[in-house]
C-alpha positions as CSV (number, residue, x, y, z in Angstrom):
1,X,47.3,18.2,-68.2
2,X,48.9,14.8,-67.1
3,X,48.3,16.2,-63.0
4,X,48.3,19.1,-60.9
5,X,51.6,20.6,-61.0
6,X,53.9,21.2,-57.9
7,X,52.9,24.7,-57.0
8,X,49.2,23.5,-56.3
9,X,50.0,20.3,-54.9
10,X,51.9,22.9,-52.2
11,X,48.9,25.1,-52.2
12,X,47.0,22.0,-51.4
13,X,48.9,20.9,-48.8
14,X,49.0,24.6,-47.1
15,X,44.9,25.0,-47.4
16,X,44.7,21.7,-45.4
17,X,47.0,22.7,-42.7
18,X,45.7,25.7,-42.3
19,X,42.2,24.3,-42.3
20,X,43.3,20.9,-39.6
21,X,44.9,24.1,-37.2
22,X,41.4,25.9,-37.4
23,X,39.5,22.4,-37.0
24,X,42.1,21.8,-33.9
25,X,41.5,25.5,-32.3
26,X,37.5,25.3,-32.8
27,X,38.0,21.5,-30.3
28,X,40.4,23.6,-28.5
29,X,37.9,26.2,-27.4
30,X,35.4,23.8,-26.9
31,X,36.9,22.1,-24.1
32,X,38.4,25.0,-22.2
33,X,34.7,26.0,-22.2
34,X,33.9,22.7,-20.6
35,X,36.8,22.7,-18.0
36,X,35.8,26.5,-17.4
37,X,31.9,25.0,-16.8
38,X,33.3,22.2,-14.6
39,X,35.8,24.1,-12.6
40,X,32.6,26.6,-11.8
41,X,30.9,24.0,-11.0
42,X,33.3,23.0,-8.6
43,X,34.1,26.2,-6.7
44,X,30.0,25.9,-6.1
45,X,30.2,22.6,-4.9
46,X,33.4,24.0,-2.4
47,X,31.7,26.8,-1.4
48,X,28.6,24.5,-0.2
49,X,31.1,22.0,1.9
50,X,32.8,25.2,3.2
51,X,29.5,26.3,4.5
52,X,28.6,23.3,5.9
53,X,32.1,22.6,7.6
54,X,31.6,26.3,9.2
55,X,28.1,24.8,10.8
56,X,29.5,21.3,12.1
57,X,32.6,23.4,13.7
58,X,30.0,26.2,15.2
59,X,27.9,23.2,16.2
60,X,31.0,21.4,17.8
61,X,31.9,24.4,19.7
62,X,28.4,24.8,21.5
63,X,29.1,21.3,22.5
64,X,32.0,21.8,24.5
65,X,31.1,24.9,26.0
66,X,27.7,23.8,26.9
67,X,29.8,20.5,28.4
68,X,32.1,22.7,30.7
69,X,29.0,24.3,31.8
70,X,27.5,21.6,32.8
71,X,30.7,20.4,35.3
């Protein structure tokens, strides 16, 4: 046996695509996972500015009524 003959250089070459697309979809899932943990992460921070924003703008209408009170 001088080498490996054609059919299992091609068999060769087929096992280690096949294996480089599983190796690619196992880094694949792994960062959709992380974008998924930073766009949560995100949405929390979003939600806490909202809430905040909805204070100041409460806080800023008090203001102004209290000020036309006041005249």
């Amino acid at each position: 046996m001088p080498g490996l003959e054609l059919a299992e250089v091609i068999l060769a070459v087929i096992i280690g695509t096949l294996a480089a697309i599983v190796y690619s979809l196992r880094v694949l899932i792994l960062m959709e996972r992380r974008v998924a943990s930073m766009e949560l992460n995100i949405q929390k921070m979003t939600a806490k500015v909202l809430k905040e924003e909805t204070l100041i703008e409460k806080e800023v209408r008090k203001g102004k009524v209290s000020k036309k009170k006041r005249r």
